[in-house]
N, C-alpha and C positions, 0 to 999 in steps of 0.2 A: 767520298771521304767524309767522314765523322766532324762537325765544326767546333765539338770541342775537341776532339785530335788538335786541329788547325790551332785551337786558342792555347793548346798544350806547348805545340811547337814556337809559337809566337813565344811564350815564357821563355822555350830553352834559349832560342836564338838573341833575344833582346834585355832579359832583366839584367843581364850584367851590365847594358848600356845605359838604360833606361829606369831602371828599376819595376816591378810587381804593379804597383799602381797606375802609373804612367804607360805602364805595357798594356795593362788592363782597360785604360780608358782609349787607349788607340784601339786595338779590335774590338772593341764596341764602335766606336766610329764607322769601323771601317767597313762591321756588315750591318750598320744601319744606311751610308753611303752608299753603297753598292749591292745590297739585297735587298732594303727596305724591312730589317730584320730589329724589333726592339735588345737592350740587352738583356732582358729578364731571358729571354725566347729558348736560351739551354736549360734555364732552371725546370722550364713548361716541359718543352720538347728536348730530354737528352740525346737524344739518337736521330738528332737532324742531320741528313745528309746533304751535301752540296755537289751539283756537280762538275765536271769537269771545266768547264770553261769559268764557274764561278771561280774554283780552285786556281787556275792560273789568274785570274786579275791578283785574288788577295794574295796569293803568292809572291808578284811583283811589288804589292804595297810591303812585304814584309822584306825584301829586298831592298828596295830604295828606303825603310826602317834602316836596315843595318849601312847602308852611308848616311845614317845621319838626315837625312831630309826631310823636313819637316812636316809634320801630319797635313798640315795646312793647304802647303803645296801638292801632296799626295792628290786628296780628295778635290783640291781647288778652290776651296773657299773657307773662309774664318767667320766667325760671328763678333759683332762689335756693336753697341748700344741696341742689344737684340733686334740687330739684322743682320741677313745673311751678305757680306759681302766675297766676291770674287778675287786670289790675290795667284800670283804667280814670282818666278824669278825677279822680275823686275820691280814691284814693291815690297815694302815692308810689314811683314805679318800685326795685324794691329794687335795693341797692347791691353792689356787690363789700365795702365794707369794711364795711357791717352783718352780712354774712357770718361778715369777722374777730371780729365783738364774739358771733356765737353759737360760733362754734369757741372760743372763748376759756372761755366757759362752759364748753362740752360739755367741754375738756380739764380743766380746773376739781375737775368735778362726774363724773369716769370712772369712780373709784374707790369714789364714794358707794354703802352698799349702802342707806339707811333712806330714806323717802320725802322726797321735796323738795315744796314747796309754791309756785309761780313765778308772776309777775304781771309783764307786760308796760303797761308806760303809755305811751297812744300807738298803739295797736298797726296803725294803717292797713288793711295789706293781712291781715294778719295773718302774714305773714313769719316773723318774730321766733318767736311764741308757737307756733307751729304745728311750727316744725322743729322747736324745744325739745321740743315732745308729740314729734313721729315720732320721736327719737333717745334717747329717755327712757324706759323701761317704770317709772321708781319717781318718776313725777311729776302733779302735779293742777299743770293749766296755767291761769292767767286772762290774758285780755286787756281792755283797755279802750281807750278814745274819745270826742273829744268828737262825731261824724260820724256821725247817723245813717246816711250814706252809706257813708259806709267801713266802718261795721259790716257791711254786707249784702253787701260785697265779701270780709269775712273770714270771715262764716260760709258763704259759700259755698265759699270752697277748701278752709276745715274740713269741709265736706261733701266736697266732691271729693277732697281728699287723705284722705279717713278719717281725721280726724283728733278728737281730743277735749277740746278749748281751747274754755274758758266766756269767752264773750266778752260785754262788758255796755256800756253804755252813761254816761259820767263825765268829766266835767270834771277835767283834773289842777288846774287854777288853782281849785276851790270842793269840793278832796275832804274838807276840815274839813265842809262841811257833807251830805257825804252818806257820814259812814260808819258811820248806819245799813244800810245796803244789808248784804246776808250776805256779799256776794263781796268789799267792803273790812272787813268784822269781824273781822278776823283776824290773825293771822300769818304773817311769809313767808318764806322761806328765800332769796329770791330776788327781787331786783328789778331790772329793764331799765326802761333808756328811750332813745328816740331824738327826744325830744320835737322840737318846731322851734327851729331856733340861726341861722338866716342874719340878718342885721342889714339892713338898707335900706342901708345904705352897700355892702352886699359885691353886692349886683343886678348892678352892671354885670362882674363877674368873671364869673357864671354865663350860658351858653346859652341861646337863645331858646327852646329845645325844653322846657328845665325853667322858665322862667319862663311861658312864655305856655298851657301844657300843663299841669303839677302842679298840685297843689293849692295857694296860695299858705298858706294854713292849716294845712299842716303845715309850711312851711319857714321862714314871716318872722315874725321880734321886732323890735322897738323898737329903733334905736340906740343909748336912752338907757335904756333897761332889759332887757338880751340875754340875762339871764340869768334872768328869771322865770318860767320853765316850771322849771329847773333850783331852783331854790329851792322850790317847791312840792314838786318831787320828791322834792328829801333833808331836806326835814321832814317829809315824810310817811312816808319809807323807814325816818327816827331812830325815829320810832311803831312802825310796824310790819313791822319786821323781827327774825325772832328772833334771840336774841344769838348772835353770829357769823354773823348773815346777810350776803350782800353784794348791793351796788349798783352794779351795771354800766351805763355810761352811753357813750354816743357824743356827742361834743361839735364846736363850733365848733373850728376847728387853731388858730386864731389867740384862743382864749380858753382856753387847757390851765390855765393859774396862777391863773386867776382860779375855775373852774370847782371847781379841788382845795381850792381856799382854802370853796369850802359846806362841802362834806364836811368839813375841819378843822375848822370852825365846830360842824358839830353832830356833835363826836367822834368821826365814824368813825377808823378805825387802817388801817395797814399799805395807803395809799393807794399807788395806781400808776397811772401816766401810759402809755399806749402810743401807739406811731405807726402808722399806717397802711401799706398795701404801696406809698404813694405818698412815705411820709415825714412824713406831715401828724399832729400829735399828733392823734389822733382817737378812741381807747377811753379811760376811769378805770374803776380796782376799787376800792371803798371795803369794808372788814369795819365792823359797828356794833358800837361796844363791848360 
């Protein structure tokens, strides 16, 4: 069969869902994924043929297209601080503006020459903690989770990306009782979280592809208590962070006031609210006093 036939049908069956561009940028993906094919390659070659067995893979990627599921998950991996990382069911597709909250670091922490000590809470795919290790030569990296699932998605990109992030296994909502452990004994220089912030009220704003695909466990809170992960966080952070540590967080847009009013709660200083490249208040830096 003809592959722009294929790239024909891809349009009829999905731009109602997706739209022309979005459709457009999945079948390029999807025969550079799977044939190793650039997307110029029809403009060169019109009358590239594929054959059958290529035909039934991208055929099944344009089937699970139409339920919705994410290109990400299709092909199996996403790109985040230009690396390839690995993501499945069980974590969360990383983001353009979790991006912003490690650039934010990295600009931060440029000029630091003495070692840093960094712990990721929450750490899913392992995203976060992992670019932090590759862009870092004066840092010990941890990540944590309550998933045993997701763990085994981050220590394999930690594998694949060479990378050297101690990832462990921890409940952010019961770290009072487990910090025995040697990897919460400590002190940090540095704390992240992107814990889960979407409330049941906001579901119907988000896409089917992120609800019925992600992990619901990393993204929903309570209505009536939105901020409970986030309170675990910065009493845990007030503990142990050394003094002048910061606490870098990705929040709900629509809970920025309430979010900064922890942090004042338990003294941090020189708090700061950022927006997103969409506009949406989405980063805070808190220092502990």
């Amino acid at each position: 069969m003809l592959l722009k036939e294929i790239k024909n049908i891809f349009h009829l069956e999905l731009d109602a869902i997706y739209g022309k561009d979005e459709v457009n940028s999945f079948f390029y993906l999807l025969i550079e994924h799977y044939f190793d094919l650039e997307r110029f390659v029809l403009a060169i070659q019109p009358g590239l043929l594929i054959d059958k067995r290529q035909e039934t893979v991208i055929f099944q990627a344009l089937s699970e297209l139409k339920l919705e599921k994410p290109i990400q998950h299709i092909i199996g991996t996403s790109y985040f601080m230009d690396l390839e990382f690995k993501v499945n069911e069980h974590v969360l597709i990383p983001r353009p503006e979790t991006e912003e909250l490690v650039r934010w670091i990295l600009d931060d922490v440029k000029d630091v020459k003495q070692s840093l000590t960094i712990l990721d809470m929450g750490t899913g795919s392992g995203c976060i903690p992992i670019s932090l290790d590759k862009n870092l030569t004066n840092a010990k990296v941890f990540g944590l989770d309550i998933s045993a699932d997701a763990l085994k998605v981050a220590v394999e990109n930690n594998r694949l990306l060479s990378a050297n992030v101690n990832f462990f296994k921890a409940d952010i909502l019961s770290l009072d009782k487990e910090t025995a452990t040697k990897e919460l004994d400590q002190k940090f220089d540095i704390i992240i979280s992107n814990p889960p912030y979407v409330r049941e009220l906001e579901k119907e704003e988000m896409h089917n592809n992120v609800i019925d695909h992600e992990p619901g466990l990393a993204l929903f809170v309570p209505d009536e208590d939105p901020l409970k992960f986030y309170s675990a966080v910065v009493n845990f952070a007030a503990d142990h962070l050394n003094e002048d540590g910061c606490l870098y967080l990705e929040i709900n847009q629509y809970l920025g006031k309430e979010t900064m009013n922890l942090l004042e709660e338990s003294n941090f200083k020189t708090i700061e609210l950022r927006k997103d490249m969409f506009g949406n208040d989405r980063m805070i830096k808190g220092i502990r006093k």
